[in-house]
CHARMM-style PDB file with segment names, atoms N, HN, CA, C and O in Angstrom:
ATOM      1  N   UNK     1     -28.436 -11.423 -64.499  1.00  0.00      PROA
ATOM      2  CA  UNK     1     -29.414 -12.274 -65.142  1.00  0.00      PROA
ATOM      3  C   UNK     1     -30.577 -12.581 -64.199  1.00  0.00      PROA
ATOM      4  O   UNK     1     -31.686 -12.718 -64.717  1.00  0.00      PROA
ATOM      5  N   UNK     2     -30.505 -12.655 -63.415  1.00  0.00      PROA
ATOM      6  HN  UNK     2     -29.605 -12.545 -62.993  1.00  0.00      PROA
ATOM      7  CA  UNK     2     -30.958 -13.278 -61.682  1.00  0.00      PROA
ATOM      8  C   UNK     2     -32.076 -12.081 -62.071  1.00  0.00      PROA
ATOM      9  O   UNK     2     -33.100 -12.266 -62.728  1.00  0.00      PROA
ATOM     10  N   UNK     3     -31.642 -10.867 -61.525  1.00  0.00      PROA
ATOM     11  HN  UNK     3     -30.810 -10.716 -60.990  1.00  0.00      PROA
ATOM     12  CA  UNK     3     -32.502  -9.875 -61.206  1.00  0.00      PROA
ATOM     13  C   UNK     3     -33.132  -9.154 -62.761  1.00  0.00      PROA
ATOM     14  O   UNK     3     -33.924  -8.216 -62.672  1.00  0.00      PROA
ATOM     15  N   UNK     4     -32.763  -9.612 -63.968  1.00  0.00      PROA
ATOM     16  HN  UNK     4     -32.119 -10.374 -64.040  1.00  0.00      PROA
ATOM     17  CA  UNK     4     -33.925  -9.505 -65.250  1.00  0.00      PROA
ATOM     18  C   UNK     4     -34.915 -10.435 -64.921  1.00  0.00      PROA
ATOM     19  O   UNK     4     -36.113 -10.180 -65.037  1.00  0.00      PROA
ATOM     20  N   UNK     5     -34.310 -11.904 -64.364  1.00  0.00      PROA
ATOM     21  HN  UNK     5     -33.336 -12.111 -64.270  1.00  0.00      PROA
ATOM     22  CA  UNK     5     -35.804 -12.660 -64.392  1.00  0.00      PROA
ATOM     23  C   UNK     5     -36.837 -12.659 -63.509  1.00  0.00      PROA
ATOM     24  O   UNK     5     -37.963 -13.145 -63.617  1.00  0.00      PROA
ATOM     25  N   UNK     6     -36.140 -11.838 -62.301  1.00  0.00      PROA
ATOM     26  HN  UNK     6     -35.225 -11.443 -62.213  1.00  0.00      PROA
ATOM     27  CA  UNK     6     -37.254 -11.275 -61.398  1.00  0.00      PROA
ATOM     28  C   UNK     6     -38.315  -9.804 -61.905  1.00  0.00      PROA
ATOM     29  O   UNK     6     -39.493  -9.524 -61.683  1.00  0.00      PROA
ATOM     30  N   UNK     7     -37.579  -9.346 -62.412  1.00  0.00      PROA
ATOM     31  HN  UNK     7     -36.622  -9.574 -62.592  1.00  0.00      PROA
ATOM     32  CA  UNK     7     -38.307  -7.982 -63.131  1.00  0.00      PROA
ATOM     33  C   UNK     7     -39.500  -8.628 -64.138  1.00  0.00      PROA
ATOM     34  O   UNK     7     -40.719  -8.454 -64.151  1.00  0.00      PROA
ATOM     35  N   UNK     8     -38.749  -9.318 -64.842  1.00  0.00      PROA
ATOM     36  HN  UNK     8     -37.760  -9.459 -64.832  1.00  0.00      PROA
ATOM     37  CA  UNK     8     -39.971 -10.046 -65.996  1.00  0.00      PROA
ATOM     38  C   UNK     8     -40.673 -10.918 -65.308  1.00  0.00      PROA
ATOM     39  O   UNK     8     -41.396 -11.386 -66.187  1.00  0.00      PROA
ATOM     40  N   UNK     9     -41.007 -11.568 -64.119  1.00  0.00      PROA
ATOM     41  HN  UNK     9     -40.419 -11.188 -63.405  1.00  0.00      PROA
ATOM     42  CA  UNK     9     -41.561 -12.277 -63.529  1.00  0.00      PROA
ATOM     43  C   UNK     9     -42.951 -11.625 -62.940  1.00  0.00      PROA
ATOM     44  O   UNK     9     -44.147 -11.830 -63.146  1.00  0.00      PROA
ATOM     45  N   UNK    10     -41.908 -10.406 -61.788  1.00  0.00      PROA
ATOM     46  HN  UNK    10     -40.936 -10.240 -61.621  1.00  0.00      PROA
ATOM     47  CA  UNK    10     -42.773  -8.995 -61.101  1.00  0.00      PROA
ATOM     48  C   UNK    10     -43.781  -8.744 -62.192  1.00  0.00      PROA
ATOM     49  O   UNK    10     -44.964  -8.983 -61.949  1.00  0.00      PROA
ATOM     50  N   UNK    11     -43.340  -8.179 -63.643  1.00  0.00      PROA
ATOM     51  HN  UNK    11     -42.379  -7.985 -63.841  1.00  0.00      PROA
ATOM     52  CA  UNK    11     -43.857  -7.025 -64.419  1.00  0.00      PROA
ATOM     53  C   UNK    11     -45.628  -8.249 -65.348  1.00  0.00      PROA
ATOM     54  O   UNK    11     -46.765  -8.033 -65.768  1.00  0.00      PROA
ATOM     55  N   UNK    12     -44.504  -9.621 -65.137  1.00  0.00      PROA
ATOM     56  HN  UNK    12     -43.581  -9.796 -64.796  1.00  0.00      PROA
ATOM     57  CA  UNK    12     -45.825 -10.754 -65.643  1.00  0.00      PROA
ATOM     58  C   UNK    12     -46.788 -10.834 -64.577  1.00  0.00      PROA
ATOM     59  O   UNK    12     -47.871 -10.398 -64.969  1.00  0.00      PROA
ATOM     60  N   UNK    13     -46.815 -11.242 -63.315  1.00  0.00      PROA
ATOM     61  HN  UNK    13     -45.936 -11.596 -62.997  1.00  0.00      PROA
ATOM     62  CA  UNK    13     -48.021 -11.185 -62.361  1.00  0.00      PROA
ATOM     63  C   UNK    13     -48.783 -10.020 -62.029  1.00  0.00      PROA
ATOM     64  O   UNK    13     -49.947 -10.112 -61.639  1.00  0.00      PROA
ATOM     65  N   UNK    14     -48.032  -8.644 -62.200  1.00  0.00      PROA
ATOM     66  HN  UNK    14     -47.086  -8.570 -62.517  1.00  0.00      PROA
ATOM     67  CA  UNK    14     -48.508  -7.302 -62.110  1.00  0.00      PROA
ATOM     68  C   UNK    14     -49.701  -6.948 -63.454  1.00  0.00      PROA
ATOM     69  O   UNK    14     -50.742  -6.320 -63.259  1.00  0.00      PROA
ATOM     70  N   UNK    15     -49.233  -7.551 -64.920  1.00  0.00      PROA
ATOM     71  HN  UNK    15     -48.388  -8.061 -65.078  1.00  0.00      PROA
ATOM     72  CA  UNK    15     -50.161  -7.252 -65.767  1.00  0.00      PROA
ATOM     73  C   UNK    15     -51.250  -8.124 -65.634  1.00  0.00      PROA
ATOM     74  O   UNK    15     -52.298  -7.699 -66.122  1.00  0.00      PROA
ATOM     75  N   UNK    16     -51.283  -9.155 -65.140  1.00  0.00      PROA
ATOM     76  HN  UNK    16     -50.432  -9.499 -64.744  1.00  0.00      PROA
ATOM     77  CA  UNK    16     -52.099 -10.282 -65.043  1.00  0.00      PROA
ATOM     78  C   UNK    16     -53.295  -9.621 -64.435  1.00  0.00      PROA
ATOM     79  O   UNK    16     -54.409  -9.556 -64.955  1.00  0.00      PROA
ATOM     80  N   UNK    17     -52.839  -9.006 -62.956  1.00  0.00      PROA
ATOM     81  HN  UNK    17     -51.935  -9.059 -62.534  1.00  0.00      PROA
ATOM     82  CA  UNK    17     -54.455  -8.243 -62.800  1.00  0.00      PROA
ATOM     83  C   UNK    17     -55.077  -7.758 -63.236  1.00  0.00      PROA
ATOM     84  O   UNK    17     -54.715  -6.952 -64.093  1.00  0.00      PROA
ATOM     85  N   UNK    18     -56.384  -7.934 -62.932  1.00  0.00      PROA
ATOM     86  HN  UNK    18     -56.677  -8.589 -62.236  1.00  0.00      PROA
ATOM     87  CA  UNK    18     -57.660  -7.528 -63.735  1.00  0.00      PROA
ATOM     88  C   UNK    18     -57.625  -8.011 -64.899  1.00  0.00      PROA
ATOM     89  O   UNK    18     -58.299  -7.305 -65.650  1.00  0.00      PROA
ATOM     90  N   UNK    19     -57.179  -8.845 -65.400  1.00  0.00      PROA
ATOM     91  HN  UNK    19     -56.631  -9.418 -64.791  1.00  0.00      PROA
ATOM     92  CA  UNK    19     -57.331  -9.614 -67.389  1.00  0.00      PROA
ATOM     93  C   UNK    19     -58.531  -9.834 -67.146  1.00  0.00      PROA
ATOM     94  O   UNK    19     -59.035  -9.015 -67.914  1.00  0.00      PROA
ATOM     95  N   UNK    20     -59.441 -10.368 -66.611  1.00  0.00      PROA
ATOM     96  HN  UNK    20     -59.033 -11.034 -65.987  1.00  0.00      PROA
ATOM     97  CA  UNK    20     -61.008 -11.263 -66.513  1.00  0.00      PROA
ATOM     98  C   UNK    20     -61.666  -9.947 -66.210  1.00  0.00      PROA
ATOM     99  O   UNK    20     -62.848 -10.251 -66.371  1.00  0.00      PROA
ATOM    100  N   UNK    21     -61.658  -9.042 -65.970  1.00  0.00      PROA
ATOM    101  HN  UNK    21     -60.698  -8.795 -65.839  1.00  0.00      PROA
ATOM    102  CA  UNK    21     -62.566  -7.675 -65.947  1.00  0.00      PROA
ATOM    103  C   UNK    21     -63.039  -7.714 -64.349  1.00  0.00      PROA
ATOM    104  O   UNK    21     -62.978  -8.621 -63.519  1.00  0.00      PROA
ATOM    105  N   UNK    22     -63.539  -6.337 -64.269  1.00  0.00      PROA
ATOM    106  HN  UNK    22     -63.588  -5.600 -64.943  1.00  0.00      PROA
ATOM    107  CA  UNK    22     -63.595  -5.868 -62.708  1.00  0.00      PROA
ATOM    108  C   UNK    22     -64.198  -6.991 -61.907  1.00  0.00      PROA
ATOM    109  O   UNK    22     -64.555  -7.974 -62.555  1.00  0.00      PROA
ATOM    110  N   UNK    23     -64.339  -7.001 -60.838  1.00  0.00      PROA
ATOM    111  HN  UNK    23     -64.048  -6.202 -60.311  1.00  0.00      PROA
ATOM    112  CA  UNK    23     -63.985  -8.311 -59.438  1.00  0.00      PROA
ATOM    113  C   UNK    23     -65.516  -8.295 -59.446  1.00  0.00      PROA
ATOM    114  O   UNK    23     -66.228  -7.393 -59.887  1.00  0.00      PROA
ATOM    115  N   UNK    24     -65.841  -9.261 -58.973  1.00  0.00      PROA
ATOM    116  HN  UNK    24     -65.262  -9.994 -58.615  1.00  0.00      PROA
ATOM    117  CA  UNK    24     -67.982  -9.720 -58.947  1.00  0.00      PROA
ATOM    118  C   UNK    24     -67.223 -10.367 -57.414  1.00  0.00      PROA
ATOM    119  O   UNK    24     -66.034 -10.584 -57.178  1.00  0.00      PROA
ATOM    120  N   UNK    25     -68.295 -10.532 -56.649  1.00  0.00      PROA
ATOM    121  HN  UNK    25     -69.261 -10.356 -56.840  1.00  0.00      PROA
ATOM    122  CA  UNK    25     -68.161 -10.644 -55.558  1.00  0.00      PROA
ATOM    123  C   UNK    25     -69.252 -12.377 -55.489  1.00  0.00      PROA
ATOM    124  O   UNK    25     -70.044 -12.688 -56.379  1.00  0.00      PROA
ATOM    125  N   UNK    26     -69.053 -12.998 -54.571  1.00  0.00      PROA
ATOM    126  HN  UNK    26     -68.410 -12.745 -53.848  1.00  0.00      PROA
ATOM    127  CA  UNK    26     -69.215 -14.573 -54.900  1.00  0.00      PROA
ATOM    128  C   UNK    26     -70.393 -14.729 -54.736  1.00  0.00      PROA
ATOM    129  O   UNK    26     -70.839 -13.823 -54.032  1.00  0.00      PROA
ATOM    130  N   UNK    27     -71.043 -15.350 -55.001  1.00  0.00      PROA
ATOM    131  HN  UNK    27     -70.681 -16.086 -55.572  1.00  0.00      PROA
ATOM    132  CA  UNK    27     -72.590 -16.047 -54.625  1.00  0.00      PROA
ATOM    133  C   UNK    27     -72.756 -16.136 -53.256  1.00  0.00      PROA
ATOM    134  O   UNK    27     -71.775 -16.285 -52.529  1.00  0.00      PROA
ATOM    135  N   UNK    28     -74.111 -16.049 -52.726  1.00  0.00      PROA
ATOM    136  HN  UNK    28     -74.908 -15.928 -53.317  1.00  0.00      PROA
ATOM    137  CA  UNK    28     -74.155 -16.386 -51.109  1.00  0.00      PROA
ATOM    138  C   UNK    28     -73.752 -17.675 -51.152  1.00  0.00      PROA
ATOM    139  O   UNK    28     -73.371 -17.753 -52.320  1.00  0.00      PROA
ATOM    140  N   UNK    29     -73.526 -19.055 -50.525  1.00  0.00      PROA
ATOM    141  HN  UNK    29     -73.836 -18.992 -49.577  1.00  0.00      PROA
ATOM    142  CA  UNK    29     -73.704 -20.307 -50.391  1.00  0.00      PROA
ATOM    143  C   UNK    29     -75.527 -20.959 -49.740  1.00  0.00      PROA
ATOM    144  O   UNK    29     -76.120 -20.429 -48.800  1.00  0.00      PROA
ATOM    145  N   UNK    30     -75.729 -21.414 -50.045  1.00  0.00      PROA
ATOM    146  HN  UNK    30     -75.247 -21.844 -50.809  1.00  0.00      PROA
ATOM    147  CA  UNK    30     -77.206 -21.719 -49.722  1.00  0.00      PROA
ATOM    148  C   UNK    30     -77.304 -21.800 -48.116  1.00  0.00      PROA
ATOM    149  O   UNK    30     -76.150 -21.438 -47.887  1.00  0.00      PROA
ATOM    150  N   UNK    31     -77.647 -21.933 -47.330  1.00  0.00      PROA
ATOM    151  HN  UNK    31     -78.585 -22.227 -47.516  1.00  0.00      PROA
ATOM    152  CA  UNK    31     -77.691 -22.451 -45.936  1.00  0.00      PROA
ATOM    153  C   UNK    31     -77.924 -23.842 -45.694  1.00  0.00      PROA
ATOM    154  O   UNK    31     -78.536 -24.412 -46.597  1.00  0.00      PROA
ATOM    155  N   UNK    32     -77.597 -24.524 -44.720  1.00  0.00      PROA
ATOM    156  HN  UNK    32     -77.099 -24.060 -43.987  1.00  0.00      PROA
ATOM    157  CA  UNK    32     -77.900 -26.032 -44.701  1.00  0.00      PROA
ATOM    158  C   UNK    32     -78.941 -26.195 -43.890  1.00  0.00      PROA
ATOM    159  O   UNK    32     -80.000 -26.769 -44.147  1.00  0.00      PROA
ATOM    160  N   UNK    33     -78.495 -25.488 -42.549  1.00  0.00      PROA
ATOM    161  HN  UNK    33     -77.635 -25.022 -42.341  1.00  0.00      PROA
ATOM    162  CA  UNK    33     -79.800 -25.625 -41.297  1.00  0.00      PROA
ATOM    163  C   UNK    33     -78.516 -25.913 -40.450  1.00  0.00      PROA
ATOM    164  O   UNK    33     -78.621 -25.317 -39.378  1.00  0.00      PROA
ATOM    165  N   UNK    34     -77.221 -26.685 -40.549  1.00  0.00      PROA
ATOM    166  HN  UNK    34     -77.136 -27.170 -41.419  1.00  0.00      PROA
ATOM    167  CA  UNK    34     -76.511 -26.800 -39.898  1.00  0.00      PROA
ATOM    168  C   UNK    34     -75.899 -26.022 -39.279  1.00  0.00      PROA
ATOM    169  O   UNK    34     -75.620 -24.993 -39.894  1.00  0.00      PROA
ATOM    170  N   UNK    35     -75.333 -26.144 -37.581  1.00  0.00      PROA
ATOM    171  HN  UNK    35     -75.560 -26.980 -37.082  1.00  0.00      PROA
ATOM    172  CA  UNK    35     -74.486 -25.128 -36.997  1.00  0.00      PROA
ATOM    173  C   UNK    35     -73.335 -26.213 -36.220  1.00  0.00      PROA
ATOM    174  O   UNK    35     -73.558 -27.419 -36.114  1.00  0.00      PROA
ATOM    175  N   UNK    36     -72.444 -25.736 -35.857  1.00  0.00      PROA
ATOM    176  HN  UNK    36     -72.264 -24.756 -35.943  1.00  0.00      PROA
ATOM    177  CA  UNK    36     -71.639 -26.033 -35.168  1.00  0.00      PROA
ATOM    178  C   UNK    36     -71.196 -25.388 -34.493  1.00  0.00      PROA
ATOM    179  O   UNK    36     -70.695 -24.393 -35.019  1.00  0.00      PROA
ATOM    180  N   UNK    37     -71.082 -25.489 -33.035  1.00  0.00      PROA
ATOM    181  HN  UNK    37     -71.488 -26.297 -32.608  1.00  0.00      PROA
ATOM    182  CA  UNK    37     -70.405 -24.353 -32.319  1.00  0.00      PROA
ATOM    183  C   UNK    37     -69.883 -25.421 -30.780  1.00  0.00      PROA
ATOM    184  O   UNK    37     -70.517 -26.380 -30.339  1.00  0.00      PROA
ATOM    185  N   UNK    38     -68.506 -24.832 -30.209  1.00  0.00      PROA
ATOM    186  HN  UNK    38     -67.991 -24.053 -30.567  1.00  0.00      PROA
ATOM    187  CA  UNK    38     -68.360 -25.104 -29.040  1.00  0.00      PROA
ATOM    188  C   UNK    38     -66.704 -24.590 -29.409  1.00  0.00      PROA
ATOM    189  O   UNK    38     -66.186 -23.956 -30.328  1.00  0.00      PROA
ATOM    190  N   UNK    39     -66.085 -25.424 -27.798  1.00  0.00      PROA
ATOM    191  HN  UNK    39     -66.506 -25.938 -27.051  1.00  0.00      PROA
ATOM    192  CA  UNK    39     -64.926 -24.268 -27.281  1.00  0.00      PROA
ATOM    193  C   UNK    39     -63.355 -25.531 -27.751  1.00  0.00      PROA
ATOM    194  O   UNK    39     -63.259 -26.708 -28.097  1.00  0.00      PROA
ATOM    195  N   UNK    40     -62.212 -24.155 -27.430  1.00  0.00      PROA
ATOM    196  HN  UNK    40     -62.290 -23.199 -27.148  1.00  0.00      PROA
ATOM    197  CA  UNK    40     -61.375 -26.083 -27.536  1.00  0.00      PROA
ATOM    198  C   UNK    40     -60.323 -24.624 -26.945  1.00  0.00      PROA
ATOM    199  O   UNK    40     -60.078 -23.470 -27.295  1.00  0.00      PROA
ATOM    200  N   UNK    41     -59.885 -25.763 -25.654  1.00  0.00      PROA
ATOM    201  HN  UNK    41     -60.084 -26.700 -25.369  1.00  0.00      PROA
ATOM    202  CA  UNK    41     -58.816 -25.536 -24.412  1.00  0.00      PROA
ATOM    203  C   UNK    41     -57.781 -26.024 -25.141  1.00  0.00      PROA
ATOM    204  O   UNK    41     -57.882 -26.775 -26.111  1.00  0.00      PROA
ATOM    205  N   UNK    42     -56.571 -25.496 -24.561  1.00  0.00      PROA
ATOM    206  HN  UNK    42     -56.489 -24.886 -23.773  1.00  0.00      PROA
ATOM    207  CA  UNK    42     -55.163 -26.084 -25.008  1.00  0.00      PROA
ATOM    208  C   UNK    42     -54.321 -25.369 -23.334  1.00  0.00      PROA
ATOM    209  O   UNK    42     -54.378 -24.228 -22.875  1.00  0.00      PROA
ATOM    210  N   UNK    43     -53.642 -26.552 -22.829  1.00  0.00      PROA
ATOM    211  HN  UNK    43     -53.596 -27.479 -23.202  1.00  0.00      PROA
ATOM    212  CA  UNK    43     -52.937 -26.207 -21.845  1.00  0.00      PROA
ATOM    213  C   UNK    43     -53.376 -27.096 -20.387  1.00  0.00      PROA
ATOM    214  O   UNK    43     -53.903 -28.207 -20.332  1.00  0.00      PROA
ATOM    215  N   UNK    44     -52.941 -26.144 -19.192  1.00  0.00      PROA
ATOM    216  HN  UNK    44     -52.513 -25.241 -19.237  1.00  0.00      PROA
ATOM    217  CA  UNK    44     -53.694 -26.328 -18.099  1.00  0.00      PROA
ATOM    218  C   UNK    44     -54.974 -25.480 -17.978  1.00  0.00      PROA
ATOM    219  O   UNK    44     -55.111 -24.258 -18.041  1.00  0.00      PROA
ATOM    220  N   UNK    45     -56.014 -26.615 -17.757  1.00  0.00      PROA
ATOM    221  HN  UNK    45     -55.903 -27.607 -17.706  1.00  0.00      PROA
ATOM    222  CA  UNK    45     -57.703 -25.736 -17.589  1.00  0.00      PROA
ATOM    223  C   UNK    45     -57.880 -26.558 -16.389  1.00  0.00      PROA
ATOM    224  O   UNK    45     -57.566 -27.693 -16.031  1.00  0.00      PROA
ATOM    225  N   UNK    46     -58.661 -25.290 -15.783  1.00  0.00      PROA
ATOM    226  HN  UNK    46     -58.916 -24.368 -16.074  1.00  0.00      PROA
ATOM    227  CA  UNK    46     -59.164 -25.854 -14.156  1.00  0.00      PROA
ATOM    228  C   UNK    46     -60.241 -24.829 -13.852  1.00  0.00      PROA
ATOM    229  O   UNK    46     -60.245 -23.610 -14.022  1.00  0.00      PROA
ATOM    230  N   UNK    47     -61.079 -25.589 -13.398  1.00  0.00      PROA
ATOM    231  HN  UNK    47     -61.075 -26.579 -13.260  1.00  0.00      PROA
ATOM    232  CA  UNK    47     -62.418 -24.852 -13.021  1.00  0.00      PROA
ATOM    233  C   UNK    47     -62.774 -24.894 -11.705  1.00  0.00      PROA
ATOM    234  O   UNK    47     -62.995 -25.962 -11.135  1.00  0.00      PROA
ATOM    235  N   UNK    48     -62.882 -23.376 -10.943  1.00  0.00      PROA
ATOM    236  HN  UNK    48     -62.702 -22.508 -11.406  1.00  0.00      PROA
ATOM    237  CA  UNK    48     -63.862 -23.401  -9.803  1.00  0.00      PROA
ATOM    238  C   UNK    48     -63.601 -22.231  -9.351  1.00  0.00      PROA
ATOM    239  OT1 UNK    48     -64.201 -21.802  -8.366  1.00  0.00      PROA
TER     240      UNK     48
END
């Protein structure tokens, strides 16, 4: 029983692809002007 409801489970997420029609790829996001950048240590850090 176990392994019918995995088959009908498999065979349900397998048809599911592609229902909404071929893949579109996302919008750019606008830019803000914002950046963020810098570092991040974990451990012993020692400099010289």
């Amino acid at each position: 029983m176990i392994r019918a409801t995995l088959i009908v489970a498999l065979l349900m997420g397998l048809s599911a692809c592609g229902v909404d029609g071929r893949p579109t790829p996302p919008e750019p996001r606008p830019t803000t002007g914002i950046s963020i950048t810098g570092t991040a240590e974990m451990g012993i850090v020692g400099g010289s």
